[in-house]
GUSEVO-824133 format. One line per field, with one value per atom (N, C-alpha, C, O): atom name; residue number from 1; residue in three letters; x, z, y. Coordinates in steps of 0.05 Angstrom, whole numbers, plus 5000, padded with zeros to 4 digits. Last residue first. Example, Ala and Ser with C-alpha at 12.3 -4.5 7.8 and 13.67 -1.06 7.14 Angstrom:
2
at c(N CA C O N CA C O)
i c(2 2 2 2 1 1 1 1)
aa c(SER SER SER SER ALA ALA ALA ALA)
c1 c(5257 5273 5258 5268 5264 5246 5264 5285)
c3 c(5142 5143 5157 5161 5156 5156 5156 5169)
c2 c(4955 4979 5001 5023 4886 4910 4934 4934)
***
This chain:
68
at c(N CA C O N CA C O N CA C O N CA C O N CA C O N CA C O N CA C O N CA C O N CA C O N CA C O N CA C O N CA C O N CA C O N CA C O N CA C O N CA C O N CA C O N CA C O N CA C O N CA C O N CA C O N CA C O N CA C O N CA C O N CA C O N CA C O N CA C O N CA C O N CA C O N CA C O N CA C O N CA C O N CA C O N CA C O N CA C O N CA C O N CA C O N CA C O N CA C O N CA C O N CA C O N CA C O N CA C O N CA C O N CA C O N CA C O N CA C O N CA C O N CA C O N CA C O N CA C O N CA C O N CA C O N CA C O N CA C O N CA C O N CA C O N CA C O N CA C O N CA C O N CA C O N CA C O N CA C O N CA C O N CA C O N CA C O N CA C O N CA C O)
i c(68 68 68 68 67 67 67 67 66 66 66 66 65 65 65 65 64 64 64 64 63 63 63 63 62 62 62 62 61 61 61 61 60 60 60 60 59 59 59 59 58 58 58 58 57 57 57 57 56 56 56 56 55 55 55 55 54 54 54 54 53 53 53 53 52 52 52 52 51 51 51 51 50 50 50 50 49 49 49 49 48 48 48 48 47 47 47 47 46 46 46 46 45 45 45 45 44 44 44 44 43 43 43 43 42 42 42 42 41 41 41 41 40 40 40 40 39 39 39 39 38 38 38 38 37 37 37 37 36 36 36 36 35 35 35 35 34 34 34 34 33 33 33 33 32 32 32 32 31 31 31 31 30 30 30 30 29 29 29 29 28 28 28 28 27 27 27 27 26 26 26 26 25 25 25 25 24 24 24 24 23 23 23 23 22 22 22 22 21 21 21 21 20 20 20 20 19 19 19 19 18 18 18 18 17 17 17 17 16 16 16 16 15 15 15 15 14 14 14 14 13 13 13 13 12 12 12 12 11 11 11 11 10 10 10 10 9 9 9 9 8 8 8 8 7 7 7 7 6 6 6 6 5 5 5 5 4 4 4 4 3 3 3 3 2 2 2 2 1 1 1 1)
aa c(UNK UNK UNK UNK UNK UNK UNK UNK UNK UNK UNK UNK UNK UNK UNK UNK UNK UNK UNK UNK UNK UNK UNK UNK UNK UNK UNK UNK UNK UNK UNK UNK UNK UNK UNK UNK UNK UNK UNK UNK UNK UNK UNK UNK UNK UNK UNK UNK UNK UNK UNK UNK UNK UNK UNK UNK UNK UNK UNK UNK UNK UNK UNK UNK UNK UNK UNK UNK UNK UNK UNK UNK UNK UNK UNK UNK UNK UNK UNK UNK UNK UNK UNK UNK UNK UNK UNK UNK UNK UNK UNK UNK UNK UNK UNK UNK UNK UNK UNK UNK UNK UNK UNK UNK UNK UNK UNK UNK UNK UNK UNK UNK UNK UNK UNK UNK UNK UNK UNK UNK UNK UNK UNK UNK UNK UNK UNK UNK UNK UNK UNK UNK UNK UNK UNK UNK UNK UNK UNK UNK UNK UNK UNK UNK UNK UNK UNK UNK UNK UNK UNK UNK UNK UNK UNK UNK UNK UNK UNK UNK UNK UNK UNK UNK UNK UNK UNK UNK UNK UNK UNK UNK UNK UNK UNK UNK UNK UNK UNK UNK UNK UNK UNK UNK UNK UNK UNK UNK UNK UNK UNK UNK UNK UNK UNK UNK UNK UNK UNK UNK UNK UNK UNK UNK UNK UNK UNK UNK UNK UNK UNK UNK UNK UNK UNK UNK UNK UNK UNK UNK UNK UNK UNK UNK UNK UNK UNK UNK UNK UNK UNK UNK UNK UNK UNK UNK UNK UNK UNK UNK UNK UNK UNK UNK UNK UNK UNK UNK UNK UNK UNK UNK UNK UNK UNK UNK UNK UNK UNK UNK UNK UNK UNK UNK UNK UNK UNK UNK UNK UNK UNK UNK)
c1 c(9315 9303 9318 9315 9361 9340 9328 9329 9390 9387 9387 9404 9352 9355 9362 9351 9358 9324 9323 9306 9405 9395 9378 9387 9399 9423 9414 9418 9374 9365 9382 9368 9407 9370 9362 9347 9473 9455 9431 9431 9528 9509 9494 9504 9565 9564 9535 9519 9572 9578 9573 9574 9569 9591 9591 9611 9533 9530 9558 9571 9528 9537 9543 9563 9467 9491 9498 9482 9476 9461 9484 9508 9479 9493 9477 9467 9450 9440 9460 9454 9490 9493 9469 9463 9482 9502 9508 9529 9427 9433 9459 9458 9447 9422 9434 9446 9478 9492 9472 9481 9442 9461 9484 9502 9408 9403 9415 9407 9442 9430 9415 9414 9454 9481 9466 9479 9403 9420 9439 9437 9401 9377 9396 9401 9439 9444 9426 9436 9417 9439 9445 9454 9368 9364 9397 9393 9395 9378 9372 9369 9413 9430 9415 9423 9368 9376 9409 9420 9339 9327 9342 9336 9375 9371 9354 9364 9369 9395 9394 9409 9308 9323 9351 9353 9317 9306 9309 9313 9347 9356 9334 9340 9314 9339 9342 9341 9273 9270 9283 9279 9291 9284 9282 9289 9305 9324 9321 9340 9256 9271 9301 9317 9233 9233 9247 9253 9264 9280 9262 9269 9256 9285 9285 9297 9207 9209 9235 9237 9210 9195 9206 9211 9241 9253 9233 9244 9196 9220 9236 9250 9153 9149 9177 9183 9196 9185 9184 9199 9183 9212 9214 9233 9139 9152 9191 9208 9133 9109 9128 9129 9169 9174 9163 9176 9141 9175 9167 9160 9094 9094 9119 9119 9110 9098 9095 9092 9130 9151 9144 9159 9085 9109 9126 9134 9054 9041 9068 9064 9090 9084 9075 9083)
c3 c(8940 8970 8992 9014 8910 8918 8945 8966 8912 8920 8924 8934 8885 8904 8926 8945 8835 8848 8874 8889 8825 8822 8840 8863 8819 8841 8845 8865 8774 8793 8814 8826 8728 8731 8765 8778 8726 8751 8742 8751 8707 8706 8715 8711 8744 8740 8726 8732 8815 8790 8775 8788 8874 8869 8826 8814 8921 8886 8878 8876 8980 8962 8946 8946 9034 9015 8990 8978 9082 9056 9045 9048 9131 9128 9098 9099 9154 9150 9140 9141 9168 9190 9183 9201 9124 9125 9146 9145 9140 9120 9118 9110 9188 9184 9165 9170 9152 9170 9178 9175 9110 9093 9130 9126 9159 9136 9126 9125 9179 9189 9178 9191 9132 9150 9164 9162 9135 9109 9123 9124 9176 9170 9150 9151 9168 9183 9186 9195 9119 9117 9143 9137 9145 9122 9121 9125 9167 9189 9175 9187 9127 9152 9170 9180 9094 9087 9114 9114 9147 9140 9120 9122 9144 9163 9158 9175 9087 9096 9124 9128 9089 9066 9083 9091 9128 9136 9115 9120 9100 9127 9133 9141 9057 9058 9077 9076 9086 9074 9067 9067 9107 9128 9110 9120 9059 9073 9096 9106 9041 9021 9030 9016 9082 9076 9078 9096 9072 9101 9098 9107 9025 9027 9050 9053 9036 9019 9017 9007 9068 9075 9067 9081 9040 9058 9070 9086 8995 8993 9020 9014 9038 9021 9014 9023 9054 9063 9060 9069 8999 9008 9030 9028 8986 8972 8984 8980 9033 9018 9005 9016 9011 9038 9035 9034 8958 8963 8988 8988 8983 8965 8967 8975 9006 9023 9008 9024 8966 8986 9008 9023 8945 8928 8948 8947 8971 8973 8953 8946 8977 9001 8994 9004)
c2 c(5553 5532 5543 5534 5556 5584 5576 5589 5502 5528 5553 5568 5477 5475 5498 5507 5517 5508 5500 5508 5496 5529 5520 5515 5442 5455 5488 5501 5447 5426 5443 5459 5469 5479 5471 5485 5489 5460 5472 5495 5512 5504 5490 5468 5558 5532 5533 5551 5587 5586 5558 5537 5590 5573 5576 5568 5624 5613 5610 5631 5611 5620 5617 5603 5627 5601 5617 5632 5676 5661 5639 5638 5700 5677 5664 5641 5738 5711 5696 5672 5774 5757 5738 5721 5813 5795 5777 5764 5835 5816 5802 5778 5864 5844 5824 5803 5899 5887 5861 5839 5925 5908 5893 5877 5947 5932 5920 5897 5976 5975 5944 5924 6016 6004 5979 5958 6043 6022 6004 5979 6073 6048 6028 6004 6109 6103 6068 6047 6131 6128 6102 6080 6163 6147 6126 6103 6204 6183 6161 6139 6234 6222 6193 6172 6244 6229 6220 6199 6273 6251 6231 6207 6330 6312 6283 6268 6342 6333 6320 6301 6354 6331 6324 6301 6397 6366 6344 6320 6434 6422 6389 6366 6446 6434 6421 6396 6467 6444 6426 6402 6507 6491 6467 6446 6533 6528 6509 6496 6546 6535 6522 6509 6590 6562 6545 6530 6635 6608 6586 6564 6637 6632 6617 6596 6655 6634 6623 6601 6702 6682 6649 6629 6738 6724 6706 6692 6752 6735 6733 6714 6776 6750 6736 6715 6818 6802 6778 6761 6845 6836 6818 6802 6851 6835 6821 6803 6894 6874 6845 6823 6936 6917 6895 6875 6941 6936 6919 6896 6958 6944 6927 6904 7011 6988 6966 6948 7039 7033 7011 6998 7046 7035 7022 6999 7086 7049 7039 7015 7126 7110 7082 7061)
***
């Protein structure tokens, strides 16, 4: 009897840890979706500043400018 309550005991515990280990998944995979979605979000922001565009070249002075 205490073997067989032990077993269940343990058997239990492991499906405990499985649906964890599974809820956990699910919210990594839900937060990197929602994560994903911020980026887009970000690199679209950023391309409507309109930054000036490094043309190549040597300048110390024209660098400096513009970084400005």
């Amino acid at each position: 009897m205490a073997q067989r309550a032990l077993a269940d005991a343990m058997e239990l515990m492991d499906n405990a840890m499985a649906q964890e280990a599974v809820s956990r998944t699910l919210d990594r995979v839900a937060q990197e979706a929602r994560r994903g979605g911020e980026d887009e979000l970000r690199l679209e922001r950023f391309m409507n500043n309109k930054s000036p565009i490094f043309k190549g070249g040597y300048d110390p002075d024209g660098a400096q400018q513009w970084i400005e």
